[in-house]
C-alpha positions as CSV (number, residue, x, y, z in Angstrom):
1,X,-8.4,-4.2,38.2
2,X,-11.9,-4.5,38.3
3,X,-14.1,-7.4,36.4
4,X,-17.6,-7.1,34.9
5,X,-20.0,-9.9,33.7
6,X,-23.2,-7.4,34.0
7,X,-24.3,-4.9,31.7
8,X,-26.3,-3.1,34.9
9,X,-22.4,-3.3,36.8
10,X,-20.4,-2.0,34.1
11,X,-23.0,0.8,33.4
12,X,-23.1,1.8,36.6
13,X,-19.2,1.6,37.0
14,X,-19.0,4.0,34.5
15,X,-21.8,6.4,35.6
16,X,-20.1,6.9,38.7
17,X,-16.3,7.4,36.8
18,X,-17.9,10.3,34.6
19,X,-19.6,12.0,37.8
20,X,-16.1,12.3,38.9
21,X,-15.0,13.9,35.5
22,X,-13.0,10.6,35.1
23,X,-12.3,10.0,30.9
24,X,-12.8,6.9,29.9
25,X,-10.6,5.2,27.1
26,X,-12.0,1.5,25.3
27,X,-10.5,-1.3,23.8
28,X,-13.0,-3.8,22.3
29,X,-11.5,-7.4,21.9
30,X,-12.7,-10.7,21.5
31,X,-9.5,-12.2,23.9
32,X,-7.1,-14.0,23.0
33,X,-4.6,-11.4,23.4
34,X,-1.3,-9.9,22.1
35,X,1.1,-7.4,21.7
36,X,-0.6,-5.7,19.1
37,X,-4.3,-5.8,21.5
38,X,-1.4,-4.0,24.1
39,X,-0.4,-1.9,22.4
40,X,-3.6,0.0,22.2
41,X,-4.5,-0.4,25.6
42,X,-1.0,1.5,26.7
43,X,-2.2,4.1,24.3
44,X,-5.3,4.3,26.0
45,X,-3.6,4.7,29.7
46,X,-1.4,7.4,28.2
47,X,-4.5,9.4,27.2
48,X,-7.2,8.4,29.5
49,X,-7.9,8.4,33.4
50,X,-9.7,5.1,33.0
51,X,-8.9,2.2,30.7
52,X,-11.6,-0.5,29.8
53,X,-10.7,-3.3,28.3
54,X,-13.9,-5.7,26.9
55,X,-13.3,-9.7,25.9
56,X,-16.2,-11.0,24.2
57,X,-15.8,-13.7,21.1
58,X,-18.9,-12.0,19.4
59,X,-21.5,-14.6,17.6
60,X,-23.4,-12.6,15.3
61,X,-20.0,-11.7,13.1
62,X,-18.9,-15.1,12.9
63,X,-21.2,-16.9,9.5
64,X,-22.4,-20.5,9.9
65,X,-18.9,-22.2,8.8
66,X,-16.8,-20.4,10.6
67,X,-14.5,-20.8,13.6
68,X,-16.7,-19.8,16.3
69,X,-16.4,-22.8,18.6
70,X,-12.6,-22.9,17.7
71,X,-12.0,-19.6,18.4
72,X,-8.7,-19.6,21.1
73,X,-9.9,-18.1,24.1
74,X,-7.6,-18.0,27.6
75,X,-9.6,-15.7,30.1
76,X,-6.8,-16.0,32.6
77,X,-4.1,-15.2,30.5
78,X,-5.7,-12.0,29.5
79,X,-6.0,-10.8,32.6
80,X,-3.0,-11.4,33.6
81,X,-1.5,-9.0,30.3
82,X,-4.3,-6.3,30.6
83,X,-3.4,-6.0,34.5
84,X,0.6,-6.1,33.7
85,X,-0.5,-3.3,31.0
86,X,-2.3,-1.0,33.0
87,X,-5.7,-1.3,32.3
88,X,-8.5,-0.7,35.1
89,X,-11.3,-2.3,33.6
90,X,-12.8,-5.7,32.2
91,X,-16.0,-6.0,30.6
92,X,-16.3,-10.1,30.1
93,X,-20.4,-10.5,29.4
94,X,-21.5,-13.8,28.0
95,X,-23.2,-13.9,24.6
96,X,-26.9,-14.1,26.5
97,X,-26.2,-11.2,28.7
98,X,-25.2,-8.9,25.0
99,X,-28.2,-10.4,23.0
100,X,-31.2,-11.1,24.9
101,X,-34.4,-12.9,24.7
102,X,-36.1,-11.5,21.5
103,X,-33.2,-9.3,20.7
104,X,-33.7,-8.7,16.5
105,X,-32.3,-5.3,16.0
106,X,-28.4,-4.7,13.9
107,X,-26.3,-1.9,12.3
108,X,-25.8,-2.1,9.0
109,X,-24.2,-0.3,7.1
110,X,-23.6,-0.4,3.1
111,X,-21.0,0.3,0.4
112,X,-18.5,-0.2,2.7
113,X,-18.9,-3.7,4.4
114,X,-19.7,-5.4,0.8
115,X,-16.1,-5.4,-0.8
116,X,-12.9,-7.1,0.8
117,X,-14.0,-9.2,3.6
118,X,-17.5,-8.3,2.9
119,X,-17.9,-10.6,0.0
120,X,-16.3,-14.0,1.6
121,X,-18.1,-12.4,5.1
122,X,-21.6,-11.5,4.0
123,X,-22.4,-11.2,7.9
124,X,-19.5,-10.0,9.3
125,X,-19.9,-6.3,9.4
126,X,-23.4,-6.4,10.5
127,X,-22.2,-8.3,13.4
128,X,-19.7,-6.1,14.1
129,X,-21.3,-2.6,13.6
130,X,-24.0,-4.0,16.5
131,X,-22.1,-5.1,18.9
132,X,-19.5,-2.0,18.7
133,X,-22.8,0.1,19.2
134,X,-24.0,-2.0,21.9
135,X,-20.3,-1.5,23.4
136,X,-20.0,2.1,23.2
137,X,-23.5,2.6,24.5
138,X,-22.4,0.5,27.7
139,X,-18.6,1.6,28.5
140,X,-19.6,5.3,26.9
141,X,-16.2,5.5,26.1
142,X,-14.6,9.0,25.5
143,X,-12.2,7.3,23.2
144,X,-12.0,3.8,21.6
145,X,-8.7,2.5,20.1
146,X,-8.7,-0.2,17.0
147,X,-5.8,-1.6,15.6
148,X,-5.5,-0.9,11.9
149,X,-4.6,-4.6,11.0
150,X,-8.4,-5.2,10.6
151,X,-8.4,-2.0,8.3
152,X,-11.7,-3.1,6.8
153,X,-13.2,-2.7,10.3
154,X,-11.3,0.4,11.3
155,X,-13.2,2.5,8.4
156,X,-16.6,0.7,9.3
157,X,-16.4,2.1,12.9
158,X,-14.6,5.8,11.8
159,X,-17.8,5.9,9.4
160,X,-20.3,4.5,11.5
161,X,-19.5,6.7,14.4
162,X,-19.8,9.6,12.0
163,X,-23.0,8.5,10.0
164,X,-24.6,8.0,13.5
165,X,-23.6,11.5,15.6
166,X,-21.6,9.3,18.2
167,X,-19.7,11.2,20.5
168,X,-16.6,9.2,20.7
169,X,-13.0,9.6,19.5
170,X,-11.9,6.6,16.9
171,X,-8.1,6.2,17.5
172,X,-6.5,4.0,15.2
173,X,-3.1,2.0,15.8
174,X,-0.5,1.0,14.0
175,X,-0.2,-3.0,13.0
176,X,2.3,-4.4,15.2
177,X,4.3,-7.5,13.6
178,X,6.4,-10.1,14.7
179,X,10.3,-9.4,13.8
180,X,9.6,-11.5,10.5
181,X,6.9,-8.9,9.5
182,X,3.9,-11.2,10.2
183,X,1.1,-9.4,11.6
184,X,0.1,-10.1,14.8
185,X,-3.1,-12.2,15.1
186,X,-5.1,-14.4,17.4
187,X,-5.4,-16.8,14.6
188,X,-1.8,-17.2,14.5
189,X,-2.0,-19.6,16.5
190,X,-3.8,-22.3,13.7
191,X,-0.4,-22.3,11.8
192,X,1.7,-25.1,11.7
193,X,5.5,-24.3,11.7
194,X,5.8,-24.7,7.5
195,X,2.5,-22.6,7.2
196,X,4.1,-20.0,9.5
197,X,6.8,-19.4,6.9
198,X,4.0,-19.6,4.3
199,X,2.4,-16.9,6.1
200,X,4.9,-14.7,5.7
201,X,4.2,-13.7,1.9
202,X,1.4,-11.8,2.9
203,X,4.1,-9.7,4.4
204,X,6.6,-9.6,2.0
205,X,4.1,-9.1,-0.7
206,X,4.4,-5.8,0.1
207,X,8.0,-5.4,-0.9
208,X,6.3,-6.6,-4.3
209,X,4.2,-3.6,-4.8
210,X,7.4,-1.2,-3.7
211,X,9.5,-2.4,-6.3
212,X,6.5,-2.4,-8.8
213,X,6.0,1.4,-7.8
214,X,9.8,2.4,-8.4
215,X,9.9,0.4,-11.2
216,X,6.8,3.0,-12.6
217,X,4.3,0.2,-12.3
218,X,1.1,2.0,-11.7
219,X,-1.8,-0.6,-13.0
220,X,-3.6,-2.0,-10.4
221,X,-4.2,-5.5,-12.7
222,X,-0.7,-5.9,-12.6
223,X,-0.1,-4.7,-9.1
224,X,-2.3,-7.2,-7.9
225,X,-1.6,-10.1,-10.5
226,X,2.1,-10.1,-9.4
227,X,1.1,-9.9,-6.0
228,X,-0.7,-13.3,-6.3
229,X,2.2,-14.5,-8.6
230,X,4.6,-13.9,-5.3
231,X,1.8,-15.3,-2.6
232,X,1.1,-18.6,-4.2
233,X,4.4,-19.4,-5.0
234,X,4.5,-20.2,-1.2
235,X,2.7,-23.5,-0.4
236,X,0.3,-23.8,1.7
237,X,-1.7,-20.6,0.7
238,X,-5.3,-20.0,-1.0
239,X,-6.0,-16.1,-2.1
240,X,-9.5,-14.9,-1.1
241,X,-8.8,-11.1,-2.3
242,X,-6.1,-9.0,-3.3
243,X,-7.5,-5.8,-3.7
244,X,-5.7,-1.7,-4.4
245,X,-8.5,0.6,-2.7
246,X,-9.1,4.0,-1.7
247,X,-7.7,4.1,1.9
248,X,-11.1,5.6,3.0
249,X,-13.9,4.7,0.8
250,X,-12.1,1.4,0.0
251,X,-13.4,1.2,-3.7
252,X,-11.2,-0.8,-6.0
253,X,-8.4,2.2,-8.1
254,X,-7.2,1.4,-11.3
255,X,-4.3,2.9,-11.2
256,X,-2.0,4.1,-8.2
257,X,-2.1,8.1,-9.3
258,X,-2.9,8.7,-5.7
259,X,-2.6,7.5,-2.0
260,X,-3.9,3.4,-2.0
261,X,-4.2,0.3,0.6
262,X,-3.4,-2.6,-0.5
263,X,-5.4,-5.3,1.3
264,X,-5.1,-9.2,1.1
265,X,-6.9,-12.2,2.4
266,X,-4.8,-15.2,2.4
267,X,-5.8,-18.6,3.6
268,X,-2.5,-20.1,4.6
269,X,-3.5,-23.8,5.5
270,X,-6.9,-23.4,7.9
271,X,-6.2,-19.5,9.3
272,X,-7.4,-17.1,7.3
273,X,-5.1,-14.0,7.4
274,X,-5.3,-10.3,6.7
275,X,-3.1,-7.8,6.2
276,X,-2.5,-4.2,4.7
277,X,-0.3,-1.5,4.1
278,X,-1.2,2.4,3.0
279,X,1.2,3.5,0.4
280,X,1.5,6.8,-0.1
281,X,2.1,7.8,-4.0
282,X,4.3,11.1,-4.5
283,X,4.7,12.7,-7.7
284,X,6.8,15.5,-6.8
């Protein structure tokens, strides 16, 4: 398994893998890895010749109170995974060698990065749109795998790539969970044993809505009002958003006539947790 600090390296790296006819598969991470980061990178050895992996805690989508500094990192560790998982490559830059000197250029995109996360995250997707870009311009990736945990994200990047003519395959992956249902998360590791249980009413939330919906529940006031009803009567937790959207546009639906996300934001003690599910509504 090859390592990468340099932008000049990597590209060249890859250069020489697509003179070859090589295919190139990407998973963009910011470390701190899991089962649900390996998952995607086995998907990407299944389908690709060459796996690259990149780790890089990225600044610019982190706002001013945030938890940049505290952000786990263990460089080692995920080495020691991505090698065990089979990938080939690993892009580690540091945040000068991404942004340099005078660097004043982002993606933005709108609509779509100002509900959900966008509100409590005003800078978030800004920060993320660039430095994906930046990303797929350096690995040129023939395929680039997300996991569908941050589905917020996942429909930045699927409409990003398409606003902007990129020629890369979005592939996204299931949320893997713990066997409780939690979803995996590298900020799973700020929870306290009693705000782990806590944590788990994002989860079972979601059993909330499916009784709701056979129950012929179909406002989405009451949806999300019972939701909350069933999350805070765990201690420990503060809602940021409980929202029913459109699984692609993700504009808030009144009613569930038709397929619908449901997406939280939970802060359970210090972590701030997401998590979704796509329920599909049959009126056969």
């Amino acid at each position: 398994m090859k390592i990468f600090n340099k932008i000049t390296d990597m590209k060249a790296e890859i250069k020489k893998l697509k003179s070859e006819g090589k295919s190139v598969g990407f998973v963009p991470t910011m470390g701190f890895l899991h089962e649900g980061h390996m998952s995607l990178v086995r998907e990407s050895v299944s389908n690709n010749d060459v796996t690259v992996t990149s780790i890089f805690v990225n600044p610019t989508q982190f706002g001013p109170t945030e938890d940049l500094a505290a952000y786990p990192r263990d460089f080692e560790r995920d080495c020691a995974m991505l090698d065990k998982n089979g990938a080939d490559i690993i892009f580690h830059p540091e945040p000068s060698e991404i942004y340099g000197e005078g660097f004043c250029t982002k993606v933005e995109l709108s609509g779509i990065t100002e509900v959900l996360c966008g509100i409590s995250r005003p800078v978030h997707f800004a920060g993320v749109a660039t430095v994906v870009t930046k990303l797929f311009n350096i690995v040129n990736p023939d395929r680039a795998y997300f996991g569908s945990k941050d589905y917020q994200q996942l429909q930045v990047i699927r409409r990003m790539v398409k606003d902007l003519n990129m020629d890369v395959e979005v592939v996204g992956m299931p949320i893997i969970r713990e066997a409780d249902g939690l979803a995996m998360s590298s900020r799973n590791v700020y929870l306290g044993a009693p705000e782990r249980r806590s944590a788990l009413a994002l989860s079972g939330s979601f059993k909330v809505v499916e009784d709701l919906l056979k129950q012929g529940v179909t406002d989405s006031k009451t949806i999300k009002e019972k939701i909350a009803e069933f999350i805070l009567s765990h201690p420990h937790t503060r809602i940021d958003y409980i929202e029913t959207v459109h699984p692609e546009s993700l504009v808030s639906v009144d009613s569930a006539e038709a397929d619908f996300v449901v997406a939280l934001a939970v802060y359970v003690g210090k972590a701030r947790l997401i998590d979704n599910r796509y329920f599909e509504v049959n009126h056969a």
